[in-house]
N, C-alpha and C positions, 0 to 999 in steps of 0.2 A: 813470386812476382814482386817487383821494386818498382811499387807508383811514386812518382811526381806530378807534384802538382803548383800552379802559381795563379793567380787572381790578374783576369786580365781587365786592359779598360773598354768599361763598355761604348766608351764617348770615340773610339775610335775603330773604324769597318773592321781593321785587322787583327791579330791577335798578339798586342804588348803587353809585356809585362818586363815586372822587377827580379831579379834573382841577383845574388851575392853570388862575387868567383873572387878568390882568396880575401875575403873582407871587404869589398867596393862592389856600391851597388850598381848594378848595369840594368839602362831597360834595352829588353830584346825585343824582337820581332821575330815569330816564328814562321818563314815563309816554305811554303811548301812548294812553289814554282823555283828556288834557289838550291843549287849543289850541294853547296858548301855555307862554312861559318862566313861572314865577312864583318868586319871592324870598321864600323863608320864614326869614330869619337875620333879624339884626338891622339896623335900621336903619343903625347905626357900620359895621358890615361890609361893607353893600349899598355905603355909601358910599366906604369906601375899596379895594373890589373894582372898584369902578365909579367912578370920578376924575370921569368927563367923561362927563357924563350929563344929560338933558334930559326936565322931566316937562313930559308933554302937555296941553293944556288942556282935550280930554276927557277923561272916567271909562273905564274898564274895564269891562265888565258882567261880574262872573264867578259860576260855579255850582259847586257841589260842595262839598268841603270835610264832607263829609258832611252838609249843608244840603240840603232841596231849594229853597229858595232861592236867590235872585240877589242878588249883592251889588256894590257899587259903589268901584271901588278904584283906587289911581295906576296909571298908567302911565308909564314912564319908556324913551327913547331911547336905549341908551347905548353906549358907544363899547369896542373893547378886547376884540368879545367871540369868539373863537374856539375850535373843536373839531382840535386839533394846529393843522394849518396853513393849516384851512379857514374864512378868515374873514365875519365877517357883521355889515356894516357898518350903524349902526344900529339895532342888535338889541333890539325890544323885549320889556320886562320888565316882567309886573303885580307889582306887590308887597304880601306879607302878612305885615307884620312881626311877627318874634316866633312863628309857627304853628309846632309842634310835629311835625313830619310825619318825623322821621327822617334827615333833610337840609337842606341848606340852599337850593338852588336845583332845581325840579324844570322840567326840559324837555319842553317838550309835541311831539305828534309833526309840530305843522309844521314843527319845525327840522329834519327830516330827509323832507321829502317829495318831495325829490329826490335821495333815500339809498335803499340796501339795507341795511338794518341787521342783524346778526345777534346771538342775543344764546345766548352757550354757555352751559350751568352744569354739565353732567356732568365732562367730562377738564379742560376750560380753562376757568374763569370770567370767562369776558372779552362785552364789550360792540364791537360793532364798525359803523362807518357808513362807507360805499362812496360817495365823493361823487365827480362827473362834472366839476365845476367849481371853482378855489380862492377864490373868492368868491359869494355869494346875498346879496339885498337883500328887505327884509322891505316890506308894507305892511298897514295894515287896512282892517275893513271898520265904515263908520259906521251906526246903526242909522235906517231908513228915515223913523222917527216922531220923535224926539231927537237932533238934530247932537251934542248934547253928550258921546253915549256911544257910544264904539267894541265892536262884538259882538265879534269876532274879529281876528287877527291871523293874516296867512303869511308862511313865506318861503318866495316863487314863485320869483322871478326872478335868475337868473345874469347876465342885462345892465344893465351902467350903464346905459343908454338910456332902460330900463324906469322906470330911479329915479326919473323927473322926474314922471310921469303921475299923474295923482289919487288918492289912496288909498293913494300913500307916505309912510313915512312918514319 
């Protein structure tokens, strides 16, 4: 078992915190109602958190945002990106540059759906994810009517193996 764990703030309902992704600190948002990663800093940021990163030739279809609309946005591949020592290679990220949400990077719960997460706020305010594996590999899913736009995104798979097969990305 590969616990992580991060100290969240109690001053705010949801669960922020700080974690470092290649040396720059990010605060996140761990949303459990959200897919996927999404990037709400700035462009310059995204860019120099994320060095070596690869946008996809499909769109994103995303919702929320307090919209009940769908909207249509990058997705980006990028490399570099782990939770302590739990890494995840090819980790993709939609991106909403500039969005106002409190943080800067908000994580959806497929990054952890092969975690037991706990999240304290009374005695410790800490954030914690119980991972089984030190690597997961991500894939999506492309919308059945439009090649162009990817509905979802997971991270299923703990085996390189997996990487290769359809739908990764």
């Amino acid at each position: 078992m590969y616990t992580v764990s991060f100290l969240t703030d109690l001053k705010k309902a949801k669960p922020f915190f700080d974690m470092y992704i290649n040396g720059v600190r990010i605060t996140c948002l761990y949303d459990t109602g959200a897919s996927t990663a999404v990037w709400c800093g700035s462009k310059s940021l995204f860019e120099k958190t994320f060095p070596e990163r690869l946008l996809q030739s499909s769109k994103f279809s995303i919702g929320g945002f307090g919209s009940k609309s769908r909207i249509l946005a990058d997705i980006f591949r990028v490399e570099g990106f782990k939770l302590g020592n739990v890494e995840f290679p090819h980790f993709p990220v939609v991106t909403q540059f500039d969005r106002n949400f409190g943080c800067i990077l908000i994580l959806g719960s497929s990054l952890a759906i092969h975690a037991d997460i706990h999240i304290k706020r009374i005695k410790e305010p800490v954030i914690s994810f119980d991972f089984e594996e030190l690597m997961y590999f991500s894939f999506f899913d492309i919308n059945d009517n439009n090649k162009n736009i990817i509905e979802d995104s997971y991270v299923l798979s703990s085996d390189e193996k997996d990487y290769n097969t359809p739908g990764f990305l």
